[in-house]
C-alpha positions as CSV (number, residue, x, y, z in Angstrom):
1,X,2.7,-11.6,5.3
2,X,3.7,-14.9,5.0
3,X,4.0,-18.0,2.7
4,X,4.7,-20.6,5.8
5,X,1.8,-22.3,6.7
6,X,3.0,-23.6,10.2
7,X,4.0,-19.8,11.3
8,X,0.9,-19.1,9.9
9,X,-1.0,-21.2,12.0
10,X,1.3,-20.6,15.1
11,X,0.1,-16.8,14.6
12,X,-3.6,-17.5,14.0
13,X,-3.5,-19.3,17.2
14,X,-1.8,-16.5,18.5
15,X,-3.7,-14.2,17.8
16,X,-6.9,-15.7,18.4
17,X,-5.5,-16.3,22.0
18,X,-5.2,-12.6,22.0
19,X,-8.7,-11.9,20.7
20,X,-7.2,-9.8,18.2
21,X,-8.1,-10.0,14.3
22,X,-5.4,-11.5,11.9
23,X,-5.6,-11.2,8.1
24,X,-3.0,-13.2,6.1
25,X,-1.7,-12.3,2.6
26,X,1.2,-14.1,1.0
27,X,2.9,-11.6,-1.4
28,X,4.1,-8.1,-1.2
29,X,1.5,-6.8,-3.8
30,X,-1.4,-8.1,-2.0
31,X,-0.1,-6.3,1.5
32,X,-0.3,-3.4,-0.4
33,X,-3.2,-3.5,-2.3
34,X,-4.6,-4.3,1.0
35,X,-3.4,-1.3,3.2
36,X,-4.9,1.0,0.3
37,X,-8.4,-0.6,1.5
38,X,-8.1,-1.0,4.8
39,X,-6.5,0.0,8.1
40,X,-4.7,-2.3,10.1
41,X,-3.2,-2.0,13.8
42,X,0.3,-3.7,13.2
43,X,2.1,-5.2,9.7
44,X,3.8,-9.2,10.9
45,X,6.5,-9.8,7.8
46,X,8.0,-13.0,7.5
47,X,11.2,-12.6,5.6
48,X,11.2,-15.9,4.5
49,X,8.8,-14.9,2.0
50,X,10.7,-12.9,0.1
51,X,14.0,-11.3,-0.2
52,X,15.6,-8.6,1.7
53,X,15.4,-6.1,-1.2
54,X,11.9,-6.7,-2.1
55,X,11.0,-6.5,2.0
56,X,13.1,-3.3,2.4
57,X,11.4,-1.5,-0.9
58,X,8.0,-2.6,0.7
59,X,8.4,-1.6,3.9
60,X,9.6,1.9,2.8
61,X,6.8,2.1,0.0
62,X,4.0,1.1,3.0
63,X,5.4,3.0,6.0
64,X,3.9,6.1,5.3
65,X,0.4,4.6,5.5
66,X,1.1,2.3,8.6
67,X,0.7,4.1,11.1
68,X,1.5,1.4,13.4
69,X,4.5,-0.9,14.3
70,X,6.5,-3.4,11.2
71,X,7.6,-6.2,12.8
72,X,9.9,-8.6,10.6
73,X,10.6,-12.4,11.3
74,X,13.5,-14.1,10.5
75,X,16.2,-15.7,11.6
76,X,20.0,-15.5,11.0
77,X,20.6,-11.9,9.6
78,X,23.7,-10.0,10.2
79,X,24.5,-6.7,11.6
80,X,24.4,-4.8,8.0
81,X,21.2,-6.5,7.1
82,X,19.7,-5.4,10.4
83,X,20.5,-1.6,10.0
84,X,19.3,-2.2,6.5
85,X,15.9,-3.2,7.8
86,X,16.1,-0.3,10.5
87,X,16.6,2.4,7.9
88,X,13.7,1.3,6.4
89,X,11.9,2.0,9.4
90,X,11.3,-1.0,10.4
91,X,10.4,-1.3,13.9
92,X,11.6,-5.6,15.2
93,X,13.7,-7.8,13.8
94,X,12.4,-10.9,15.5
95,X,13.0,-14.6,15.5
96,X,10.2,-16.4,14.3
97,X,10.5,-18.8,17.5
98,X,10.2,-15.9,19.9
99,X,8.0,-17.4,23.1
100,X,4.3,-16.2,22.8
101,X,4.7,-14.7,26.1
102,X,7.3,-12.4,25.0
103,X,5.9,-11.7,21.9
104,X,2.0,-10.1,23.1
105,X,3.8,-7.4,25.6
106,X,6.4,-6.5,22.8
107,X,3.5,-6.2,20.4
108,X,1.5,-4.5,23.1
109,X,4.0,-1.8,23.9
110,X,4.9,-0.6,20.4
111,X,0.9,-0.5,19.9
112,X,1.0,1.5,22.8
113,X,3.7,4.1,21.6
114,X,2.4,4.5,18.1
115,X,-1.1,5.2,19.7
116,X,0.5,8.1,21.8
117,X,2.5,9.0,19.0
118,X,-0.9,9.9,17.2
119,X,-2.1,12.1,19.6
120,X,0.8,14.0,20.0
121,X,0.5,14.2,16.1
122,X,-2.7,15.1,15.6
123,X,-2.4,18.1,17.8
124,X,0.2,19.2,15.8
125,X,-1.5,18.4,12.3
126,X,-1.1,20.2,9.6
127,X,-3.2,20.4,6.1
128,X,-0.5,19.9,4.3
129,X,-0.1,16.7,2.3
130,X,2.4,16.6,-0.5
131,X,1.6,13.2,-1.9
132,X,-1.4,14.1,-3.3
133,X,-0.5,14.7,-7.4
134,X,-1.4,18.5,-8.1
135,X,-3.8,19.0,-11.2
136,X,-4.8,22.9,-11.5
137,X,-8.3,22.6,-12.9
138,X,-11.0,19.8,-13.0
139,X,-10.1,17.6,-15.6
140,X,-13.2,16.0,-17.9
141,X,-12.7,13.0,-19.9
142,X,-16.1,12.2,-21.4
143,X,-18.9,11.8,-19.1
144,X,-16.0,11.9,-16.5
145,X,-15.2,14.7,-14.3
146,X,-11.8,15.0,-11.6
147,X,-12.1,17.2,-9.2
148,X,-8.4,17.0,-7.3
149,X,-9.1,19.9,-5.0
150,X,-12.1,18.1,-3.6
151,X,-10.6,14.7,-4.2
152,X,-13.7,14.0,-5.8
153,X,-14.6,11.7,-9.0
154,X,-17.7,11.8,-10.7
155,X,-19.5,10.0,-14.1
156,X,-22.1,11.2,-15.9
157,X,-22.7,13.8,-12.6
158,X,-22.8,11.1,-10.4
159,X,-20.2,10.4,-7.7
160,X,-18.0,7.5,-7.8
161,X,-16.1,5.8,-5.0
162,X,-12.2,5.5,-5.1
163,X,-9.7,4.6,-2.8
164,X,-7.0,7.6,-2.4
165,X,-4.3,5.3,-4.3
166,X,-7.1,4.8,-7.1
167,X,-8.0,8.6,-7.1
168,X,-4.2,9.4,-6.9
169,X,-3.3,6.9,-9.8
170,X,-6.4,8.5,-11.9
171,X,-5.0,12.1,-11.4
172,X,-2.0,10.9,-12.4
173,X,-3.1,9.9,-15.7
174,X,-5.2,12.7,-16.3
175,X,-2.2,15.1,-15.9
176,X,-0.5,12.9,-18.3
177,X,-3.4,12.4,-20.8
178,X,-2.9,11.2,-24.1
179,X,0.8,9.7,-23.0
180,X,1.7,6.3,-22.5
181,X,2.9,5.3,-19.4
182,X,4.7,2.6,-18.4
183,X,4.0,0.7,-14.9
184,X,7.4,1.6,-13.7
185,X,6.6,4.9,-14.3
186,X,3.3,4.9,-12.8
187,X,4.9,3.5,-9.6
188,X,7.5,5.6,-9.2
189,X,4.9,8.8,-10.0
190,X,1.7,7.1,-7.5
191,X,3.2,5.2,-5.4
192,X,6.9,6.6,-5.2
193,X,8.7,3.6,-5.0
194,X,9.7,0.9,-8.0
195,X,9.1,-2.2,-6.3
196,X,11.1,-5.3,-8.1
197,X,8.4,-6.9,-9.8
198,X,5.3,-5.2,-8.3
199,X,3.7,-4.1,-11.6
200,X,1.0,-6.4,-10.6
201,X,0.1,-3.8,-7.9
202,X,-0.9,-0.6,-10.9
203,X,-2.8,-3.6,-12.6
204,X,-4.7,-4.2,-9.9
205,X,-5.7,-0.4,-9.3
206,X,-6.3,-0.2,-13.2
207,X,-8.2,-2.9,-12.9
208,X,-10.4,-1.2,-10.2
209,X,-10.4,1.9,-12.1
210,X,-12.3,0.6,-15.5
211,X,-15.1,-1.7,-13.3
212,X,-15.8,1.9,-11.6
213,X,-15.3,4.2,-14.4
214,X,-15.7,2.6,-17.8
215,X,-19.4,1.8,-19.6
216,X,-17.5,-1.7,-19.7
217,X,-14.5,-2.8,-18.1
218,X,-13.8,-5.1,-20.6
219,X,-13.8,-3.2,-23.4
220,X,-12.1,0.1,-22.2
221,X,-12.8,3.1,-24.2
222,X,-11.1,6.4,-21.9
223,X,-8.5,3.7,-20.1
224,X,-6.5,2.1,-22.2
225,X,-4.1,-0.8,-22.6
226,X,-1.0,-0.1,-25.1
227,X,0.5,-3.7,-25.0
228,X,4.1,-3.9,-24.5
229,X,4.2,0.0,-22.8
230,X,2.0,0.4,-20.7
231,X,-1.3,2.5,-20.4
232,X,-3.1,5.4,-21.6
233,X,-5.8,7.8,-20.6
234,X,-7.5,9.4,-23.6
């Protein structure tokens, strides 16, 4: 993530170098939206970008989903900013400068531990997963029907597609239906984390929602806008 267009190229060519795939997004938002549709290998942050306190919200929002190294870029931070970046489980603090031939085996070897990290995890998996929202019994809401123990979603008996943070938001709603709910408090109850100014990102998902859901996604009729507080599923 990055708003620089020189490191941005630097990377590319970095990257391309490397054979390895880059995909560039500007804003915190879009890195998260993102990672709800896609895997990725390794997150690059350039701090410069943002602030500290929007970068350490993010990186503690995402780094449950990343299973993979956070490296953050910047130069000039002290010793308390640094342990804040740490706690957040971030894995580098790096100087945007750093020689490319330090950078690929640095890259390389915390690939390398994450990957054995899995294994070791995945033999020692569990089914337990308490970020999914907990809804006793199917919910229908016209032609409609959740289905949270099957993670399932269907309209008019016909399955529909969602990402988990899409069916997760959904559920959300539906355990709340008929309240009004404000973006803060649909971050803090999907997402579990109140980004500064990263309402964008439940707008987005909403968004997604009503082109998937709704007869027309323009005119709303189950997921609705309540202007000035937020939304409602009726």
């Amino acid at each position: 993530m990055t708003k620089d267009q020189t490191f941005a190229t630097d990377l590319a060519h970095f990257c391309h170098h490397q054979h390895w795939d880059l995909n560039r997004v500007t804003t915190a938002t879009a890195l998260v939206v993102n990672l709800e549709q896609n895997s990725y290998t390794g997150i690059l942050w350039d701090l410069a970008a943002t602030n500290l306190d929007t970068t350490i919200a993010t990186m503690t929002l995402i780094r449950h989903q990343q299973n993979g190294p956070l490296l953050v870029f910047s130069p000039n931070l002290d010793d308390r900013q640094r342990r804040k970046l740490f706690r957040a489980k971030v894995d580098d603090v790096l100087e945007k400068d750093l020689a490319h031939d330090v950078l690929r085996p640095l890259i390389e070897q915390r690939c390398w531990l994450y990957q054995h990290a899995t294994v070791a995890d995945e033999d020692a998996t569990t089914d337990d997963d308490d970020d999914e929202p907990i809804i006793e019994d199917r919910i229908k809401i016209g032609d409609w029907e959740i289905d949270p123990k099957k993670v399932r979603v269907t309209k008019a008996g016909q399955e529909v597609s969602l990402t988990r943070k899409e069916f997760q938001l959904l559920a959300f709603l539906a355990d709340h239906q008929g309240q009004v709910l404000s973006r803060e408090q649909l971050l803090n109850g999907v997402w579990g984390y109140d980004i500064l100014g990263s309402s964008r990102i439940v707008d987005i998902h909403v968004s997604h929602l009503r082109d998937k859901l709704e007869d027309d996604s323009q005119k709303p009729v189950h997921l609705t806008t309540v202007r000035g507080f937020g939304y409602k599923l009726e």
